[in-house]
N, C-alpha and C positions, 0 to 999 in steps of 0.2 A: 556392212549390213545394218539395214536401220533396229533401234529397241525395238523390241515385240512389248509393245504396250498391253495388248489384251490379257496378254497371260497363258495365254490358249496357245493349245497344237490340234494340226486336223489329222487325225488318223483315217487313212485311207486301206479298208480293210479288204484282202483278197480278192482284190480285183485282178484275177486272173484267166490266162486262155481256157485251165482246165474246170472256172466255174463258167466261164462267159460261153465257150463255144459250145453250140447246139450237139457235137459232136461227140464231146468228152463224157462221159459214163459218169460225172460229177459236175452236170453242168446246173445253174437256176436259170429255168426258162426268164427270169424276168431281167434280170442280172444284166444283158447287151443295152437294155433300151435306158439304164441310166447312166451310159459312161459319158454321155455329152452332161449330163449335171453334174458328175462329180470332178469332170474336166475342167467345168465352171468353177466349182469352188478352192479343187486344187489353185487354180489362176489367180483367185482371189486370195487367197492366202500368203502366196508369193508374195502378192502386190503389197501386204499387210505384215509382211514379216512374219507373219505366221509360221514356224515352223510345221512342216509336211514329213508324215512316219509314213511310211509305205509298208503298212503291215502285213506278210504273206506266210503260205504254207509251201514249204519245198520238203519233200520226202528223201529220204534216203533208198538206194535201189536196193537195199535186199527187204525192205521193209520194216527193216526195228525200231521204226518211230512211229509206221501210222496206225490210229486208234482202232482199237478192237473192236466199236462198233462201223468201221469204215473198210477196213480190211479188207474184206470177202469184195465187196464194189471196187475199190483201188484193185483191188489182183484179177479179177474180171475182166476189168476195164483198162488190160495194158496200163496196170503201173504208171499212170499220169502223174504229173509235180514232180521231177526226177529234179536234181540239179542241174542248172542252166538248160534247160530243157526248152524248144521253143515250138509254134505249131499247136493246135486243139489238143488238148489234154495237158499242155504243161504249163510253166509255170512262168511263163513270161506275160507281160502286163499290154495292154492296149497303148496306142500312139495317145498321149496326153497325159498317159497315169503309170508314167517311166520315171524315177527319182535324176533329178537333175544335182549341177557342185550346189550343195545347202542345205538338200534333205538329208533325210533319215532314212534306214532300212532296217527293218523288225524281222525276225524271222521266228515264230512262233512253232511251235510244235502241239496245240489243239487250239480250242475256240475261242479262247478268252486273250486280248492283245497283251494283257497282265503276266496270266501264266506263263510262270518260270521263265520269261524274257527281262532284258534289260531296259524294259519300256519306264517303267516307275522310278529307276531310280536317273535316267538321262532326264524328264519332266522332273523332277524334282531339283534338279543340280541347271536346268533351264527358267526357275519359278514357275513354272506353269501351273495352273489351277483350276482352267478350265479342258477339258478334251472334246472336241469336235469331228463327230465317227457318220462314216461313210462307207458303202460298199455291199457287200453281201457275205451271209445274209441275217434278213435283221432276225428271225428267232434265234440264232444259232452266235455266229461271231461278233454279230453287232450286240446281241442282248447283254451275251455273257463279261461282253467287255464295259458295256454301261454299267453289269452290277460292283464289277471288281472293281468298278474307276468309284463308284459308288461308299463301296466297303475301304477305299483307301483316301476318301475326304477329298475327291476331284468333283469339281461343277459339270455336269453329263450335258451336250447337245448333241442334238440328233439329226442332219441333215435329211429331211425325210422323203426328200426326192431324189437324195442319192444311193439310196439303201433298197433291195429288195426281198422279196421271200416268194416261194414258189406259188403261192395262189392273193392275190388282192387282200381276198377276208385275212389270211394270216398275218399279211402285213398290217393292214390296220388294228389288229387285234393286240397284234406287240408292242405297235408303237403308242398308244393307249394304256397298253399298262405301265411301261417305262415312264409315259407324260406322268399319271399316276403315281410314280414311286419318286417323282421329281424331276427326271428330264427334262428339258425346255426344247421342242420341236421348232426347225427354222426351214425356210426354203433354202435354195441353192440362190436363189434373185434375192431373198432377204439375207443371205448372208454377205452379200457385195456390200451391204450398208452396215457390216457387224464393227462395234467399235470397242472401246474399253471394256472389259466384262466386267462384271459387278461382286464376282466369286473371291475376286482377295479382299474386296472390302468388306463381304461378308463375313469373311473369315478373319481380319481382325477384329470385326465387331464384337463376333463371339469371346475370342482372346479376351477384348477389354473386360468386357460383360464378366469372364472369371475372374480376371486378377482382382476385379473393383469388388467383387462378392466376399465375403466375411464366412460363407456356407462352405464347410469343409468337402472333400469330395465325394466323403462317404461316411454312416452314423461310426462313431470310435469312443470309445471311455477306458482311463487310465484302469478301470475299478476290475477287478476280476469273475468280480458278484453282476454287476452292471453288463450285461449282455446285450451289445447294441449295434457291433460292428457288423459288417457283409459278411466278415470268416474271419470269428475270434479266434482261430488257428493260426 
């Protein structure tokens, strides 16, 4: 396998039968009409050595895992996302966004690709630095996983034709404030020309930028009268 130069991995979030089919008691209407762009970028990634997470929801059948705001809809709606489960409503993925020998497989248990998975610590033991998120939907698993990737010093892109949310206005709404909190928005056709990212040279700039500083990291005096520190406790 060739270096992954970029640094990046694309996280391909819950693309599944039981969001995608029209069918399923947990479906995004919009969710179907992007699986050819994020088909495309899976492809692209391959090509780029990019490693590929296939991050998804599979439930447990008695139910002791799914959230208590979802609950009452999963138990409605015939218990969809069962293990290996195949057909509208469960948990099997579209032809293109199947993990082939090279990917990764995530298996999350709520919104966030972070939460209590082993996602953070395989990108880190990988160098990765940048995360590149895909899927549905973007209020919900796409956001929550931008802010975690956020709060743990990863560079956030947001394929933003491969991500959807149940009405237009919401989707642009989110993907606006994510830009806003620093996301960098790309297409699915601009990411075939994605190259080196810029996110670890940022981040030894900053590194140098400390070590070369003389500014301790926080006010301190040896003096006990001298009260200057954050918590002279």
């Amino acid at each position: 396998m060739r270096k992954n130069t970029t640094k990046s991995a694309l996280l391909v979030i819950d693309m599944e039968d039981a969001f995608i089919n029209k069918n399923s008691p947990l479906c995004n209407p919009m969710a179907e009409a992007i699986i050819p762009a994020c088909v495309r970028a899976v492809n692209s990634a391959r090509a780029k050595s990019i490693p590929v997470f296939f991050v998804k929801r599979v439930y447990r059948n008695n139910g002791s895992d799914v959230e208590l705001t979802r609950y009452k809809r999963w138990d409605d709606g015939g218990r969809p996302l069962g293990p290996s489960s195949i057909g509208e409503g469960s948990a099997q993925a579209p032809e293109g966004l199947r993990p082939i020998r090279g990917d990764y497989t995530i298996i999350k248990p709520r919104f966030s690709a972070f939460f209590q998975t082993e996602l953070d610590l395989i990108l880190r033991r990988l160098q990765v630095r940048t995360v590149i998120l895909c899927g549905t939907a973007t209020p919900n698993c796409i956001r929550t996983t931008a802010y975690d990737a956020f709060s743990l010093d990863y560079n956030v892109l947001i394929l933003q034709d491969c991500c959807s949310s149940i009405t237009q206005e919401i989707q642009v709404a989110n993907l606006a404030d994510m830009a806003r909190v620093g996301a960098q928005l790309m297409t699915s056709a601009q990411f075939e020309d994605y190259q080196e990212a810029a996110a670890e040279k940022n981040i030894q700039a900053i590194l140098e930028k400390v070590e070369a500083s003389a500014i301790a990291p926080e006010p301190f005096s040896d003096s006990q009268s001298d009260v200057r520190s954050i918590d002279n406790w």
